[in-house]
N, C-alpha and C positions, 0 to 999 in steps of 0.2 A: 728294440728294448721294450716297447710296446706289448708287442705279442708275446715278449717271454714273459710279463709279469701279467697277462691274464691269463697265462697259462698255466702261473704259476698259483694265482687265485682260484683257477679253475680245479686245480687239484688238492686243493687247501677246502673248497666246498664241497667234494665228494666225500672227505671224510673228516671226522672230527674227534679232538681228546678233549676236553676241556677236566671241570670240577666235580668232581662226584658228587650226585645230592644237587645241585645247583648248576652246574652248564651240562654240554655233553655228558653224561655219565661213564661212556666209555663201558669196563669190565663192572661195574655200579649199576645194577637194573633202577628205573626212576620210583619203582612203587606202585603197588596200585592207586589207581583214581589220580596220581601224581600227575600234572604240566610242568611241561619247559618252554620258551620261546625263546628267541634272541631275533631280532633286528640287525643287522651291521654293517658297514661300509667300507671299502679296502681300497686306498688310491695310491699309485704310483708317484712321488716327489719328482718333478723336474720333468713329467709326460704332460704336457700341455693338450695334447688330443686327445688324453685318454682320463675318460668318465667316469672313472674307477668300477670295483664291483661289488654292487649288493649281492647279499648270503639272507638267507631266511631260514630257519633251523626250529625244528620242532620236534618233541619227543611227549609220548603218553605214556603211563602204566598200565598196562592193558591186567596184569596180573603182579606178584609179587616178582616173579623172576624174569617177564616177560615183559620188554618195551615196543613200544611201535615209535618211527621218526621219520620224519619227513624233513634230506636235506638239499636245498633248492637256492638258485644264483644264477647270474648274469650280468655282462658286461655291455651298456648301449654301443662303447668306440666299435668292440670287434665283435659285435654278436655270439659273444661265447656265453652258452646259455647249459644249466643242468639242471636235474631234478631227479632226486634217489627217492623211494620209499625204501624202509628195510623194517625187520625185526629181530631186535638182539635177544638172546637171552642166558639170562645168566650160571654157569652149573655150579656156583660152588656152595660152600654150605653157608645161612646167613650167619651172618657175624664173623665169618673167618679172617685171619689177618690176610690174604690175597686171596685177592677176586677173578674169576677167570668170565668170560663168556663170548660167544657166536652170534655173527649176526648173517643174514643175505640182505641183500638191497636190490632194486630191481629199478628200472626206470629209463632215462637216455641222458645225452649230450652227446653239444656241438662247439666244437671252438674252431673251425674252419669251415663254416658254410655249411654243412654234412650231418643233421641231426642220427644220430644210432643209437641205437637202443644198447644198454648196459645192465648188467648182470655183475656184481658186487659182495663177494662173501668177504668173510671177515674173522679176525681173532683179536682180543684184547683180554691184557692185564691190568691190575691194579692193584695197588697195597697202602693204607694209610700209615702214619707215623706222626710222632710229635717230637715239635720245637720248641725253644725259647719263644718265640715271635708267637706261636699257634700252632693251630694242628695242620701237620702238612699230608702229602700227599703224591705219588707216581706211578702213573700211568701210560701203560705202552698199546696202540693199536697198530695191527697191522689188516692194510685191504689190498684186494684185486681187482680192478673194474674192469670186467671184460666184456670190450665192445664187439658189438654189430658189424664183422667186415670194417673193422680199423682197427689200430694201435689201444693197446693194453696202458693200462695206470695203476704202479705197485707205487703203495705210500706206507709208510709208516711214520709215526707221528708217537713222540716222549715227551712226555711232560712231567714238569716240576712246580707244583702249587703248593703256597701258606695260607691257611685261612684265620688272619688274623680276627680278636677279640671282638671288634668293633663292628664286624661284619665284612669288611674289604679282602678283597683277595689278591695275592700277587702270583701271576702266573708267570714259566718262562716253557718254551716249546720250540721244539726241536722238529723239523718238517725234511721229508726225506721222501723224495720224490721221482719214478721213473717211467715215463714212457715211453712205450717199447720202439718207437720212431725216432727219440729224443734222448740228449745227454741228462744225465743223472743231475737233479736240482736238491741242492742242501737250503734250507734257509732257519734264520733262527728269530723268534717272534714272542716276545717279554709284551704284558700288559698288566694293566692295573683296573681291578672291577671296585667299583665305589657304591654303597647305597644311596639312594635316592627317597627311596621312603618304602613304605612295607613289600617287600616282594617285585621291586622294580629297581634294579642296576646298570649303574652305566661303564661301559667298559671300554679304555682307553690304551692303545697299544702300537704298536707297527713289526714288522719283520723286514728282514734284509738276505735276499737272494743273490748267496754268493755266485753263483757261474754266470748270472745276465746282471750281476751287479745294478740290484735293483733295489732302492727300498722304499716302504711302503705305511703310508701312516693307516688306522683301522679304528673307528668309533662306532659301538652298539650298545643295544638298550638290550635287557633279559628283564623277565618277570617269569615269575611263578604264580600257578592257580589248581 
C-alpha cells in the first residue's frame, strides 16, 4: 500500500489544477511579473514506514499569456523523486468567459530506482462562475509524461473551487490517473486554503485513492510575490 500511494503522489506532482489567480493557474496564465509558490506535504494515514511526500510548485509570468513553472517532489521511504520544468501558455482572448491553454514540461522521474528523463505536454481549460458563497470556479487539465524507455502517465485532474469573501478558498479535485504499466487510479481530494496574513496561505486537505484504498492527509503554505 506503500508504494501505491507514492505513486499516487507521485502523479499528483507532475501535474496540477488548483485556483486561478492564486494556486496553480491551470488554463489562467499567472501574469506578467506574477509569483506563485506553494510548499506541501502528503502522508499516507496508517503507513507507519512511510515519510510522506513533499511537492514544491512554482510558477512565474514570464509575459501576459506566457507562464514558466517549476513542478518538483519526493518521497525519503521509497525514493520517488521528480522534477518538471514547463511553459504554459495561454490562446484565448483575455477576459473571456473560458480559458483555454498549452503547456510542455520537460525534466525526469524515478519511483523505482530508475531516474528517466520526461517529456510532458499538456491541455487545460477553465471557466469562472458565481455563487451564493463567492466567486467560483472549474477547471480541467489534462497531461502526458512521456518517459525515457519506461511507462507513460496520463492524468487528468477537475476541479471545483469557491473563493469565498474573506479570502479562504474551498477546493474539491478529482485526480485521474494512468500508467501505462499500472491499473487506472481515481482519487478524490477536497481542501481548505485559509489566510494567514498578506499573500501567505495555508492549505489543509487530504485525498482518498480508491483502487489501493488509501488515504492521505496534505498541509501547505502558498504565498504570492
Amino acid at each position: 500500500m506503500r508504494h501505491a500511494a507514492a505513486t499516487l503522489a507521485l502523479a499528483c506532482a507532475l501535474a496540477g489544477a488548483l485556483y486561478p489567480g492564486v494556486a496553480g493557474a491551470a488554463a489562467w496564465p499567472r501574469g506578467e511579473g506574477n509569483s506563485f509558490a506553494t510548499l506541501s506535504w502528503r502522508f499516507a494515514i496508517g503507513e507507519e514506514d512511510a515519510a510522506g511526500y513533499g511537492t514544491l510548485y512554482y510558477e512565474y509570468g514570464l509575459s501576459p499569456r506566457l507562464t514558466f513553472g517549476l513542478d518538483a517532489g519526493g518521497d525519503p521511504a521509497s525514493r520517488a523523486t521528480s522534477a518538471i520544468a514547463f511553459l504554459r501558455h495561454s490562446f484565448s482572448a483575455p477576459g473571456a468567459a473560458d480559458q483555454f491553454a498549452w503547456e510542455i514540461g520537460a525534466g525526469w522521474a524515478d519511483d523505482d530506482g530508475t531516474r528517466r528523463a520526461v517529456l510532458r505536454p499538456g491541455l487545460s481549460w477553465g471557466r469562472g462562475w458565481e455563487t451564493a458563497w463567492g466567486n467560483g470556479w472549474t477547471g480541467i487539465e489534462a497531461t502526458y509524461a512521456i518517459r525515457d524507455d519506461g511507462p507513460g502517465l496520463a492524468k487528468i485532474d477537475t476541479t471545483f473551487g469557491v473563493s469565498h469573501p474573506g479570502g479562504a478558498l474551498s477546493i474539491l479535485q478529482l485526480q485521474l490517473a494512468k500508467r501505462d504499466d499500472r491499473d487506472t487510479e481515481l482519487a478524490i481530494a477536497p481542501s481548505h486554503v485559509i489566510p494567514l496574513s498578506d499573500g501567505l496561505r495555508l492549505e489543509m486537505g487530504g485525498d482518498y485513492a480508491f483502487a489501493s484504498e488509501t488515504l492521505s492527509l496534505k498541509f501547505g503554505l502558498w504565498t504570492e510575490f
